[in-house]
TIVEX-845828 format. One record per atom (N, C-alpha, C): residue number from 1; residue in three letters; x negated, y negated, z negated. Coordinates in steps of 0.001 Angstrom, whole numbers. Last residue first. Layout:
+-----+------+---------+---------+---------+
! seq ! type !      xx !      yy !      zz !
+-----+------+---------+---------+---------+
! NUM !  ala !       X !       Y !       Z !
...
+-----+------+---------+---------+---------+
//
This chain:
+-----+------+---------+---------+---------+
! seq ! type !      xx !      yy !      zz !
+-----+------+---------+---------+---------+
! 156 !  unk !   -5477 !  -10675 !   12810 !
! 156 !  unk !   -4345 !  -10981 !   13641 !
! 156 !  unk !   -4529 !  -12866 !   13994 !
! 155 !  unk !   -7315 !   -8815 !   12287 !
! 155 !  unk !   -7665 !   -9763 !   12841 !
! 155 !  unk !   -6630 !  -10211 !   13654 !
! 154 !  unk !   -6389 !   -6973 !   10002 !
! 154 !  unk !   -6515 !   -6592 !   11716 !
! 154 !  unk !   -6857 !   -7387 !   12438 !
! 153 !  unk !   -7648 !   -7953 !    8394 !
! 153 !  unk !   -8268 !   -7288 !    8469 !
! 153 !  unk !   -8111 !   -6793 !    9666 !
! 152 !  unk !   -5775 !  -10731 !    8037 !
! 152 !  unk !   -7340 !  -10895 !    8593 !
! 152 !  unk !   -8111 !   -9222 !    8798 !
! 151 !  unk !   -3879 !   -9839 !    7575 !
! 151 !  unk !   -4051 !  -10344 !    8729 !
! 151 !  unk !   -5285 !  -10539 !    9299 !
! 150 !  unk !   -3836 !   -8893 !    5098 !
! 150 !  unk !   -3955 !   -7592 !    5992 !
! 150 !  unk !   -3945 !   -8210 !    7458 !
! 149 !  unk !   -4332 !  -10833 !    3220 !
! 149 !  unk !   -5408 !  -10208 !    3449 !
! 149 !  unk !   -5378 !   -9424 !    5138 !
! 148 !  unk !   -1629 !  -11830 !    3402 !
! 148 !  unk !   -2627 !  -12318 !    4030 !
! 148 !  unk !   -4311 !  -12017 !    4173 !
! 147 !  unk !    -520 !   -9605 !    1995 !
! 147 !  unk !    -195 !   -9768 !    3098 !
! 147 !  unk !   -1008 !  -11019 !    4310 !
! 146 !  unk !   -1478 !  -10054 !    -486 !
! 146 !  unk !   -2188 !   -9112 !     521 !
! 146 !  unk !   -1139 !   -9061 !    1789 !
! 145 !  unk !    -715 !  -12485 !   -1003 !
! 145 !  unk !   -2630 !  -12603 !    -972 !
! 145 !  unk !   -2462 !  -11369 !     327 !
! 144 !  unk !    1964 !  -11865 !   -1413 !
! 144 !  unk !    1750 !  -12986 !    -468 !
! 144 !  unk !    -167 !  -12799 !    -322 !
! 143 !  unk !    1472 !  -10264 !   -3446 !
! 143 !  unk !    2364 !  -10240 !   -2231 !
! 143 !  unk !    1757 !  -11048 !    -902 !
! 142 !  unk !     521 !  -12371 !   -5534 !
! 142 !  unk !    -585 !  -11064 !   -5103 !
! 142 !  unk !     398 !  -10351 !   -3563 !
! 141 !  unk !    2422 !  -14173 !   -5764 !
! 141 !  unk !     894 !  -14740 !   -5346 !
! 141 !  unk !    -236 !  -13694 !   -4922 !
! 140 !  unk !    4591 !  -12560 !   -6888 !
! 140 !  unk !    4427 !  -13398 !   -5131 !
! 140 !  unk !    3566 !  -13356 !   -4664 !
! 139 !  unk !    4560 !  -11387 !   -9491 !
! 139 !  unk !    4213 !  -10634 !   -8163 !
! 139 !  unk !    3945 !  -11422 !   -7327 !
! 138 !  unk !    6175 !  -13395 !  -10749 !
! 138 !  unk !    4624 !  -13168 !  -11282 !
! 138 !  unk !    3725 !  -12329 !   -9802 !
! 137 !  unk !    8603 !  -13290 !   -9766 !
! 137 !  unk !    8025 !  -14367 !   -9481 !
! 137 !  unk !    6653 !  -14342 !   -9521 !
! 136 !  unk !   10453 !  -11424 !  -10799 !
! 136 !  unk !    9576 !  -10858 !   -9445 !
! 136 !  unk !    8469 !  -11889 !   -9077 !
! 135 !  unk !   12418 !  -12823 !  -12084 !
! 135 !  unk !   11318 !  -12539 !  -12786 !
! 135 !  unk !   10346 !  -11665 !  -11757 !
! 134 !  unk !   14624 !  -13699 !   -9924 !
! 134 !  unk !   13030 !  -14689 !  -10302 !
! 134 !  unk !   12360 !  -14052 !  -11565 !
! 133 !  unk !   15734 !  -12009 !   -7630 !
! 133 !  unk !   15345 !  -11498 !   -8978 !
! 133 !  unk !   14226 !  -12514 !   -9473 !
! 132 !  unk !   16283 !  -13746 !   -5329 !
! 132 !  unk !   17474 !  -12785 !   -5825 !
! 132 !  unk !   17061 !  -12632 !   -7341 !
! 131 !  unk !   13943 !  -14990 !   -5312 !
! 131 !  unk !   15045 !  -15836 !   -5087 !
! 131 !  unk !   16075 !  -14920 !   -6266 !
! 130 !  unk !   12126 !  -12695 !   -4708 !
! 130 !  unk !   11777 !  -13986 !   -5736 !
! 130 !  unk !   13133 !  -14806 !   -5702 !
! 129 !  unk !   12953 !  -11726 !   -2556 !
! 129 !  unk !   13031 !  -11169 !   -3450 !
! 129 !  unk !   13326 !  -11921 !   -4827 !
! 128 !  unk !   12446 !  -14092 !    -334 !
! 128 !  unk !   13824 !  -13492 !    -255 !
! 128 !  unk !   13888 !  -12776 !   -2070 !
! 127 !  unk !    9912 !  -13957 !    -488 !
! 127 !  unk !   10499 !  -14774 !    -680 !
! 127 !  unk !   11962 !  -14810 !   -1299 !
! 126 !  unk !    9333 !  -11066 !     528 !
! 126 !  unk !    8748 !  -11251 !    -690 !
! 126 !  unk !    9906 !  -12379 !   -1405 !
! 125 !  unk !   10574 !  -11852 !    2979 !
! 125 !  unk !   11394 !  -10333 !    2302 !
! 125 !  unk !   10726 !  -10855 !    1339 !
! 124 !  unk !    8517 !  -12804 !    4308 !
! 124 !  unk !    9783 !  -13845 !    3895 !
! 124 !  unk !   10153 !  -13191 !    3225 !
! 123 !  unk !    6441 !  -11325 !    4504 !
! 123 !  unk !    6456 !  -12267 !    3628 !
! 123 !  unk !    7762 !  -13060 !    2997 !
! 122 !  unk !    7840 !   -9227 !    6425 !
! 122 !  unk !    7418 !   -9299 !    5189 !
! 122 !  unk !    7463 !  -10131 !    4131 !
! 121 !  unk !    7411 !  -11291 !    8342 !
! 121 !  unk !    8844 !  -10801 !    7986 !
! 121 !  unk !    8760 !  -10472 !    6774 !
! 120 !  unk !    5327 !  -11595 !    9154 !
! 120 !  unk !    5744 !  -12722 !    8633 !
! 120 !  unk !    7487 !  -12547 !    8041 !
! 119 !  unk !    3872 !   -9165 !    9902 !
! 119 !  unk !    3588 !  -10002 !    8522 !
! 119 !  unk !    4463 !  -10595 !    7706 !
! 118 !  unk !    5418 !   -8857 !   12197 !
! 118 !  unk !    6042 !   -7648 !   10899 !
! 118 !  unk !    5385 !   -8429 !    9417 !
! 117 !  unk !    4672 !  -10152 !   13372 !
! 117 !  unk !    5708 !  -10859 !   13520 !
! 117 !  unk !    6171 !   -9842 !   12272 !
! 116 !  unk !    2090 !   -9333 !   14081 !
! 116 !  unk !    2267 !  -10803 !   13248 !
! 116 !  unk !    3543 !  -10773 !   13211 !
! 115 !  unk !    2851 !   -6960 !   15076 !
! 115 !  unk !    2159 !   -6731 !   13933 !
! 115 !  unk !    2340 !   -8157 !   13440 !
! 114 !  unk !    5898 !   -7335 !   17415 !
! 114 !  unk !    4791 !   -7430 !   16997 !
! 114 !  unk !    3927 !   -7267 !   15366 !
! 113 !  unk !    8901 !   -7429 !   16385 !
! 113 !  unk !    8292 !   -6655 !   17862 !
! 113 !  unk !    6770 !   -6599 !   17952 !
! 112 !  unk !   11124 !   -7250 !   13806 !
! 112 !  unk !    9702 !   -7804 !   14517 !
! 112 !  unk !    9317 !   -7231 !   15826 !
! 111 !  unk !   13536 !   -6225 !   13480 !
! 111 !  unk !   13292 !   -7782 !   13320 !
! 111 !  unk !   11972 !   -8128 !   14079 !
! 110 !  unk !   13362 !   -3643 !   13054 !
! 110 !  unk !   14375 !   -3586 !   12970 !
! 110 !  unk !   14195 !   -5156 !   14078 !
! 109 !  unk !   11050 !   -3290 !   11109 !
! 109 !  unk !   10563 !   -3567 !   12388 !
! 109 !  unk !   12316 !   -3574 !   13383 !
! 108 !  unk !   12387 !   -4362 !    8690 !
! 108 !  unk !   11827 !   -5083 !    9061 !
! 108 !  unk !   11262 !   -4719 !   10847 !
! 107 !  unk !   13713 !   -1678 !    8214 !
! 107 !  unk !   14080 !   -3041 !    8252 !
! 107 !  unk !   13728 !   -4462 !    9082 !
! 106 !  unk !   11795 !    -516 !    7791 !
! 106 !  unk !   12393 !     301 !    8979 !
! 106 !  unk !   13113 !    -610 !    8949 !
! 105 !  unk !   10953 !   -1383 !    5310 !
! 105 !  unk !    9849 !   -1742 !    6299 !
! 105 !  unk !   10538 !    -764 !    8144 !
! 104 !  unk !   12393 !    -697 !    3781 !
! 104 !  unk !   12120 !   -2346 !    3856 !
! 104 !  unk !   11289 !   -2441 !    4939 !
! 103 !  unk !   12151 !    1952 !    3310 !
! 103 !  unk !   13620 !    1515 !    3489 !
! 103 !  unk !   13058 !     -89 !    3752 !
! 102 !  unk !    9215 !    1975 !    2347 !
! 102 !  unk !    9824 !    2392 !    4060 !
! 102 !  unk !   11173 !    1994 !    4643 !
! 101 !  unk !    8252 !    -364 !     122 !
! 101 !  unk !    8822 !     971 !     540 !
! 101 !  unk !    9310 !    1073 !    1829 !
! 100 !  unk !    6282 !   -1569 !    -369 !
! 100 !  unk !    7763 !   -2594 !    -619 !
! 100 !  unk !    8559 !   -1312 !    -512 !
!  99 !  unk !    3650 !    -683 !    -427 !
!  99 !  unk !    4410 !   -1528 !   -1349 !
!  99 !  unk !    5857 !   -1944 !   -1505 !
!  98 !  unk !    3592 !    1287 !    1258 !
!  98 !  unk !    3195 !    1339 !     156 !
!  98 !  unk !    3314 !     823 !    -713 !
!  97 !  unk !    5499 !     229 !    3464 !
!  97 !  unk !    6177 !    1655 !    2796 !
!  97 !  unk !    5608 !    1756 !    1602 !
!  96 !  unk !    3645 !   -1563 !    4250 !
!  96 !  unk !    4731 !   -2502 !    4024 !
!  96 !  unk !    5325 !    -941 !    3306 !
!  95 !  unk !    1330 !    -100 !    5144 !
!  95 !  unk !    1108 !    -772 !    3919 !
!  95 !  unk !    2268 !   -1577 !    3761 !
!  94 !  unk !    2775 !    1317 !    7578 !
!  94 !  unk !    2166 !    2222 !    6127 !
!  94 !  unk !    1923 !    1290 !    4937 !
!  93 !  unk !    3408 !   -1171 !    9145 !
!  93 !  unk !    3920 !     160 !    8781 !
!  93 !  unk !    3907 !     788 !    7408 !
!  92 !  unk !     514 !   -1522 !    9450 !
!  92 !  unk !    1751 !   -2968 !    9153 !
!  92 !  unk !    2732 !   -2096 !    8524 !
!  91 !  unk !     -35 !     330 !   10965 !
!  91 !  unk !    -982 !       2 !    9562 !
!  91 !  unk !     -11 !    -952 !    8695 !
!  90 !  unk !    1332 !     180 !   13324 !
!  90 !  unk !    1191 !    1157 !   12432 !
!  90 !  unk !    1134 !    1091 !   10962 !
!  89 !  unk !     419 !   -1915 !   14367 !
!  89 !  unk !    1506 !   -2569 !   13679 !
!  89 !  unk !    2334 !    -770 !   13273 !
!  88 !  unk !   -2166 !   -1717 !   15132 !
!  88 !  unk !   -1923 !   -2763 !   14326 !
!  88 !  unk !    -482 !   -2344 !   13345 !
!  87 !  unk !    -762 !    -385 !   18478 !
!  87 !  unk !   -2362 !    -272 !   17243 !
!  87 !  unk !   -2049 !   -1935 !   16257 !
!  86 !  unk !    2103 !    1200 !   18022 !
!  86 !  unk !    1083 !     475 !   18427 !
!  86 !  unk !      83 !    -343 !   17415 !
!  85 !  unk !    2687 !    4015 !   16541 !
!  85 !  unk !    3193 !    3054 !   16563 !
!  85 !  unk !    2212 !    2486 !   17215 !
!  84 !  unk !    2128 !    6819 !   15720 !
!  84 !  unk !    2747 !    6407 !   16975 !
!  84 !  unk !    2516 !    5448 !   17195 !
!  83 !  unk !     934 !    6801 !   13191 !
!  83 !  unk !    -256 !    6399 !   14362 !
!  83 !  unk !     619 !    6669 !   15762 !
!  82 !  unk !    2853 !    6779 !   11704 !
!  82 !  unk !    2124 !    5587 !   11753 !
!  82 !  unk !    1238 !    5815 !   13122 !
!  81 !  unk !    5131 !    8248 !   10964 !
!  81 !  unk !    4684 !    8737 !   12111 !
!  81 !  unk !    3791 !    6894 !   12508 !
!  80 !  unk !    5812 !    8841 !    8379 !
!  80 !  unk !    6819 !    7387 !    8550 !
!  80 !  unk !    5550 !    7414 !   10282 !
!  79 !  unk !    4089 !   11209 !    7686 !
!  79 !  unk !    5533 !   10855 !    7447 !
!  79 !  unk !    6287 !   10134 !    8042 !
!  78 !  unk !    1798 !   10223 !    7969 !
!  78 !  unk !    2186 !   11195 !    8820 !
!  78 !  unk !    3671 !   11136 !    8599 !
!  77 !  unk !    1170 !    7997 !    6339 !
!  77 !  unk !     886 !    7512 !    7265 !
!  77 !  unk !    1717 !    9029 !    8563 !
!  76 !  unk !    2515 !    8850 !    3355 !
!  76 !  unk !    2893 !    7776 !    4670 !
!  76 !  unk !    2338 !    7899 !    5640 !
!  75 !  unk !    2214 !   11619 !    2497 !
!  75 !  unk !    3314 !   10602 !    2189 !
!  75 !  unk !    3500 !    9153 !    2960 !
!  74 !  unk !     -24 !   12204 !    3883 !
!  74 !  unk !     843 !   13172 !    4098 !
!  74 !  unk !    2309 !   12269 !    3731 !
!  73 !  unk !   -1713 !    9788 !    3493 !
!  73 !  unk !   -1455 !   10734 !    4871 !
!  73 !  unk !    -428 !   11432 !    4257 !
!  72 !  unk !   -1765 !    9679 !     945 !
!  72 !  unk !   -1688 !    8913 !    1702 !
!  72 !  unk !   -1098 !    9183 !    2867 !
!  71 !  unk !   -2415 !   12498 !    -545 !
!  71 !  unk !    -717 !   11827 !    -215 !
!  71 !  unk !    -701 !   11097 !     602 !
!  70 !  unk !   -4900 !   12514 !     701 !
!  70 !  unk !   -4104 !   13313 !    1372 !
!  70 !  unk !   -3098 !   13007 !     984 !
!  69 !  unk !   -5618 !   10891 !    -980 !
!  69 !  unk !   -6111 !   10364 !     190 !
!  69 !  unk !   -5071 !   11349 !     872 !
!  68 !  unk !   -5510 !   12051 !   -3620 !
!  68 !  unk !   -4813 !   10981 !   -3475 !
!  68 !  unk !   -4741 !   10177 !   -1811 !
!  67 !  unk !   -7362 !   14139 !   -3281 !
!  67 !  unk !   -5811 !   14331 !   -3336 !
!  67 !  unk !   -4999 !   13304 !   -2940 !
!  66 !  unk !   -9685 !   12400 !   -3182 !
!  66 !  unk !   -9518 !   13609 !   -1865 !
!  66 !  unk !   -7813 !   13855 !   -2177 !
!  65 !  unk !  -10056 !   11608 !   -5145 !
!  65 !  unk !   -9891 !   10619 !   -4574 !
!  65 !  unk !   -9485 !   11364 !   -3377 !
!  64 !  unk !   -7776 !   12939 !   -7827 !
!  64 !  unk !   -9084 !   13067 !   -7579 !
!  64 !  unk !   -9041 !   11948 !   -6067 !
!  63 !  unk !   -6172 !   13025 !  -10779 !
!  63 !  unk !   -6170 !   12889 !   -9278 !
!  63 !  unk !   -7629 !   12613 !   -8902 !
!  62 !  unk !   -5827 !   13016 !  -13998 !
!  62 !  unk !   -7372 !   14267 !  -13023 !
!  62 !  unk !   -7354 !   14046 !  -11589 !
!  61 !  unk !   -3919 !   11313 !  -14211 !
!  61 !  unk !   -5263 !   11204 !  -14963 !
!  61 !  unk !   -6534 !   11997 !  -14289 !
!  60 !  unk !   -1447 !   12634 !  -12897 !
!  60 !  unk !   -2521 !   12000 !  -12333 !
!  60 !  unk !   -3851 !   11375 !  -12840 !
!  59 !  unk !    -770 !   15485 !  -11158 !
!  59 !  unk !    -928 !   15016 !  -12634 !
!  59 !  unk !   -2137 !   13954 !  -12133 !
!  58 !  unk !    2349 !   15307 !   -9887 !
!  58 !  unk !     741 !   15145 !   -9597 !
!  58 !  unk !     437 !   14839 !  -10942 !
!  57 !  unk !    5664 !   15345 !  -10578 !
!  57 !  unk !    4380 !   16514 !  -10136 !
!  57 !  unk !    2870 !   16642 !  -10295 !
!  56 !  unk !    5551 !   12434 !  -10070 !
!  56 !  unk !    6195 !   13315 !  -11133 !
!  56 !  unk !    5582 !   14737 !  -11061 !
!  55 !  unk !    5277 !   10245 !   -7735 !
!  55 !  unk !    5221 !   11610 !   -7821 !
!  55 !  unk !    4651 !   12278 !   -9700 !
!  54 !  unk !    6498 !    7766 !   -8913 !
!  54 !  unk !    6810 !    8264 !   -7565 !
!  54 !  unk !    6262 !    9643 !   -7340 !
!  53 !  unk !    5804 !    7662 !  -11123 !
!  53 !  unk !    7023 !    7826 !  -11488 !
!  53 !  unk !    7241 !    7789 !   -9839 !
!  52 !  unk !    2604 !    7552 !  -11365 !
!  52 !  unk !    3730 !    8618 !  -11794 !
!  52 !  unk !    5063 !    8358 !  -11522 !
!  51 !  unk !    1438 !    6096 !   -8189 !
!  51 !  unk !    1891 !    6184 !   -9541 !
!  51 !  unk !    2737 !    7479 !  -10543 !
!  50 !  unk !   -1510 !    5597 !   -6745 !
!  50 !  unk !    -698 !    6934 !   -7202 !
!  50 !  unk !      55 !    6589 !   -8248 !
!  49 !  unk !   -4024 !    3934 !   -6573 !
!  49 !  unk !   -2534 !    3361 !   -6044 !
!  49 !  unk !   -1169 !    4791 !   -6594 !
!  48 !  unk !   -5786 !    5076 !   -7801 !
!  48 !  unk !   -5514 !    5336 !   -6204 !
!  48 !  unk !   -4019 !    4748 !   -6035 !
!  47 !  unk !   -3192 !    5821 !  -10185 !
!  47 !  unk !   -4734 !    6132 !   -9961 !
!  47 !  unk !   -4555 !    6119 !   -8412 !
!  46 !  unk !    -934 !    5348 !  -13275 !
!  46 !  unk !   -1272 !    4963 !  -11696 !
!  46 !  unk !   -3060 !    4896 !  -11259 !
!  45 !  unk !    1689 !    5033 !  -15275 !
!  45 !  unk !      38 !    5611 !  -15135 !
!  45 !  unk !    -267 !    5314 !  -13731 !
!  44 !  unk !    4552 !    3248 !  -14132 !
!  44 !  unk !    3333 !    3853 !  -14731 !
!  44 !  unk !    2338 !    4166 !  -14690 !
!  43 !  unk !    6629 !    2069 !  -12237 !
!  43 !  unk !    5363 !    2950 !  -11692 !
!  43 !  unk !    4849 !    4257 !  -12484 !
!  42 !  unk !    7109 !    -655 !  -13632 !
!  42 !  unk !    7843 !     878 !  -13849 !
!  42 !  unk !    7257 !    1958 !  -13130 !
!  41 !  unk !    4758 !   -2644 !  -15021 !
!  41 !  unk !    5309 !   -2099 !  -13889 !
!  41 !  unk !    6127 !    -866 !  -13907 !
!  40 !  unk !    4089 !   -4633 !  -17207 !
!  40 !  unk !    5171 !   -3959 !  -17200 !
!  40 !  unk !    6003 !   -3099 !  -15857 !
!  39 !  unk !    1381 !   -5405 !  -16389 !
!  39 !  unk !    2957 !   -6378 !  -16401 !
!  39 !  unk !    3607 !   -5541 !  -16130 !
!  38 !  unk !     606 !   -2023 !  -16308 !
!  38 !  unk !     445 !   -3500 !  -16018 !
!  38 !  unk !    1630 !   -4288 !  -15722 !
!  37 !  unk !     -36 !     908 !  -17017 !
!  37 !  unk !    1660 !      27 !  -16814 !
!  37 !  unk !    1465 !   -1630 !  -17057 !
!  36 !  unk !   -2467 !    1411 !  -16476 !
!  36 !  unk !   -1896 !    1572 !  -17428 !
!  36 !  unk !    -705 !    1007 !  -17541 !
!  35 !  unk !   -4572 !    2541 !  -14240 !
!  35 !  unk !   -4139 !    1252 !  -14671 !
!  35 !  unk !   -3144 !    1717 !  -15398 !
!  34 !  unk !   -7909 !    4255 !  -14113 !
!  34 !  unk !   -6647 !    4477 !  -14271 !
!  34 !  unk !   -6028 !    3200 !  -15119 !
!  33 !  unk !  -10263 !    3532 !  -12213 !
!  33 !  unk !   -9739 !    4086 !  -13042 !
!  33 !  unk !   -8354 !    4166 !  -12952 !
!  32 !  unk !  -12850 !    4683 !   -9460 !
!  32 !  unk !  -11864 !    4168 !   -9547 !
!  32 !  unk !  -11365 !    4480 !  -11225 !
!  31 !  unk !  -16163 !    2548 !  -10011 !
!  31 !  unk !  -14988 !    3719 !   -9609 !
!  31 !  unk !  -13754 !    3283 !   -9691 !
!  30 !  unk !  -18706 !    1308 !   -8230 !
!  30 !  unk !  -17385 !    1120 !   -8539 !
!  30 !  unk !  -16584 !    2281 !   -8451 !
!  29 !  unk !  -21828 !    1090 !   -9381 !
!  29 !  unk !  -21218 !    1780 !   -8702 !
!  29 !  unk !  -20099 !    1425 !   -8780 !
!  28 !  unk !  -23863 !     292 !  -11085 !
!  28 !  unk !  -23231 !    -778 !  -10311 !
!  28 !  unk !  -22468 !    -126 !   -9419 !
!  27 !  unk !  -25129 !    2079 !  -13248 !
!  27 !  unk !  -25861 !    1487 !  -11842 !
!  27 !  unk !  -25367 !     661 !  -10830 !
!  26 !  unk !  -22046 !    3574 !  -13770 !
!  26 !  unk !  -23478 !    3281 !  -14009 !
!  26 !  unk !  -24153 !    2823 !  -12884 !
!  25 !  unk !  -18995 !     916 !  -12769 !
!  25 !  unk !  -19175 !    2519 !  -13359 !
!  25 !  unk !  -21435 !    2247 !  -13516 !
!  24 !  unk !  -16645 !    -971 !  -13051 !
!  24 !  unk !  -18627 !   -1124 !  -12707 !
!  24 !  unk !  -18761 !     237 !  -13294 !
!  23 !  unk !  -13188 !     -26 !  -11668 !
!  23 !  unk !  -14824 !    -167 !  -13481 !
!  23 !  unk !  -16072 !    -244 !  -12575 !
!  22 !  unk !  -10390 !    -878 !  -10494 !
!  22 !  unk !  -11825 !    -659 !  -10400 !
!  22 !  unk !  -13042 !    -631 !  -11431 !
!  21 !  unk !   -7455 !     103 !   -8858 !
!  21 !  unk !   -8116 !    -556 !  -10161 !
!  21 !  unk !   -9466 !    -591 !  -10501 !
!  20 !  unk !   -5727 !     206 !   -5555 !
!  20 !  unk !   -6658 !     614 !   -6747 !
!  20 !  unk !   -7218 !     -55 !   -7512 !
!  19 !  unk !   -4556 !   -1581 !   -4123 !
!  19 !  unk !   -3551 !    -410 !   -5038 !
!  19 !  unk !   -4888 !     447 !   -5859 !
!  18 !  unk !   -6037 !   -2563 !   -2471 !
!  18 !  unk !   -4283 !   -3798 !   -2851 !
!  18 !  unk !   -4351 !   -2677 !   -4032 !
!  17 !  unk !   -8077 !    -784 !   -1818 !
!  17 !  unk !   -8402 !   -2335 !   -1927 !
!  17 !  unk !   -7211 !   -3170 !   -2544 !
!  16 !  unk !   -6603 !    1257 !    -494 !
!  16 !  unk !   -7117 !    1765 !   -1841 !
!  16 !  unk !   -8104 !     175 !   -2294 !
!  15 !  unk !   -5611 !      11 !    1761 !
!  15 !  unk !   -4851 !     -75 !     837 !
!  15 !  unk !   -5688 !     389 !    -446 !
!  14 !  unk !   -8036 !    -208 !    3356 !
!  14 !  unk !   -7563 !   -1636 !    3041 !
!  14 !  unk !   -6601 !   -1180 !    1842 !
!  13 !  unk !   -9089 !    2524 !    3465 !
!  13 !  unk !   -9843 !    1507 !    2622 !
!  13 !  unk !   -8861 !     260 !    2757 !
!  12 !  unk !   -7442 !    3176 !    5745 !
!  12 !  unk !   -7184 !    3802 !    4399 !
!  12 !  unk !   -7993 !    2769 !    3273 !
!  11 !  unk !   -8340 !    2155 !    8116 !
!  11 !  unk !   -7345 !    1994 !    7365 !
!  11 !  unk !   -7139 !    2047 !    5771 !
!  10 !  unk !  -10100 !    4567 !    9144 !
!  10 !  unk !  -10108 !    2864 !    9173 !
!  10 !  unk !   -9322 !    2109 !    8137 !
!   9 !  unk !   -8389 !    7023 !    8718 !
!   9 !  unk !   -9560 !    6812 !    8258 !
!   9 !  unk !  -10131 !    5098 !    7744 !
!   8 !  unk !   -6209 !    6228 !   10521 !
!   8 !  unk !   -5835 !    6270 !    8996 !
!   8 !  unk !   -7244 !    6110 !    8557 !
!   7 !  unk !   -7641 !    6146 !   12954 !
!   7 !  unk !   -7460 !    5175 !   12800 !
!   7 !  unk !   -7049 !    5561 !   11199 !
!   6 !  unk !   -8676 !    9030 !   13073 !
!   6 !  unk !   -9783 !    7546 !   12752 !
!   6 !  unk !   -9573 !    6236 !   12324 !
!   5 !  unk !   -6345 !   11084 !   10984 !
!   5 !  unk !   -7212 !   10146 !   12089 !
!   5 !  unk !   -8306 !    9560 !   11851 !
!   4 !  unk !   -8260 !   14006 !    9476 !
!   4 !  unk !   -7383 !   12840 !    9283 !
!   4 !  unk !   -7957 !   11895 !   10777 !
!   3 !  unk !   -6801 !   17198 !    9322 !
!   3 !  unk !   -8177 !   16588 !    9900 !
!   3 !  unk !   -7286 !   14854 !    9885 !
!   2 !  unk !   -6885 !   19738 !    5633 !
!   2 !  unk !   -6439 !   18334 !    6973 !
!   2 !  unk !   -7659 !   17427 !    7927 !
!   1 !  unk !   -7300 !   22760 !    5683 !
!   1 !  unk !   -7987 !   21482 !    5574 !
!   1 !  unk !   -7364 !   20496 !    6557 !
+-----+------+---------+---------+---------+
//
């Protein structure tokens, strides 16, 4: 049985918030479902932010919220050694590997010395993207939301 930090614990709800899909399930409950290759994402099937075509193994129609919580951890936050990092710019860490991937985000702290300064790097990298590939263009406005979500959640 894994024992998970407090801080991944903390955490963990901001990304299953950018990367999960949601139904009014009975009585007003929110579950999670399963997103279906939205604007054409190459991902695929995808539950908990889980896509198939990054793990090929997991079957993911039956992922359960306990499996998908342990890739979390086990595929980023222990992996890419998040809770070394200083408080904030861990999390800056794990949710720049969840979306943009780790090769962009060992980049980026490459550039930043601070959690605001890893935002704003980020963001430009979004910018930067949209330039090189302008059909990436549809993405920005949700890029750019949760990268300004994740300021306010660390209260940067």
């Amino acid at each position: 049985m894994i024992t998970y930090s407090d801080r991944f614990n903390k955490f963990l709800p901001f990304i299953y918030q950018w990367e999960c899909v949601y139904s009014r399930g009975h009585y007003g409950d929110l579950k999670y479902v399963i997103s279906e290759n939205e604007d054409n994402d190459p991902g695929g099937v995808t539950k908990f932010g889980i896509d198939k075509r990054s793990h090929p193994n997991v079957d993911i129609v039956n992922l359960t919220e306990s499996k998908a919580k342990e890739i979390y951890w086990t595929e980023y936050w222990s992996k890419y050694n998040c809770q070394d990092y200083p408080d904030k710019m861990g999390e800056c860490v794990m949710n720049c590997a969840v979306n943009a991937g780790y090769g962009r985000a060992k980049l980026i702290l490459l550039k930043a010395k601070t959690a605001a300064e890893f935002i704003e790097e980020q963001r430009a990298f979004y910018y930067r993207l949209v330039n090189a590939k302008p059909l990436s263009k549809k993405f920005l406005k949700g890029w750019l939301a949760r990268t300004d979500d994740l300021k306010k959640f660390l209260k940067i």
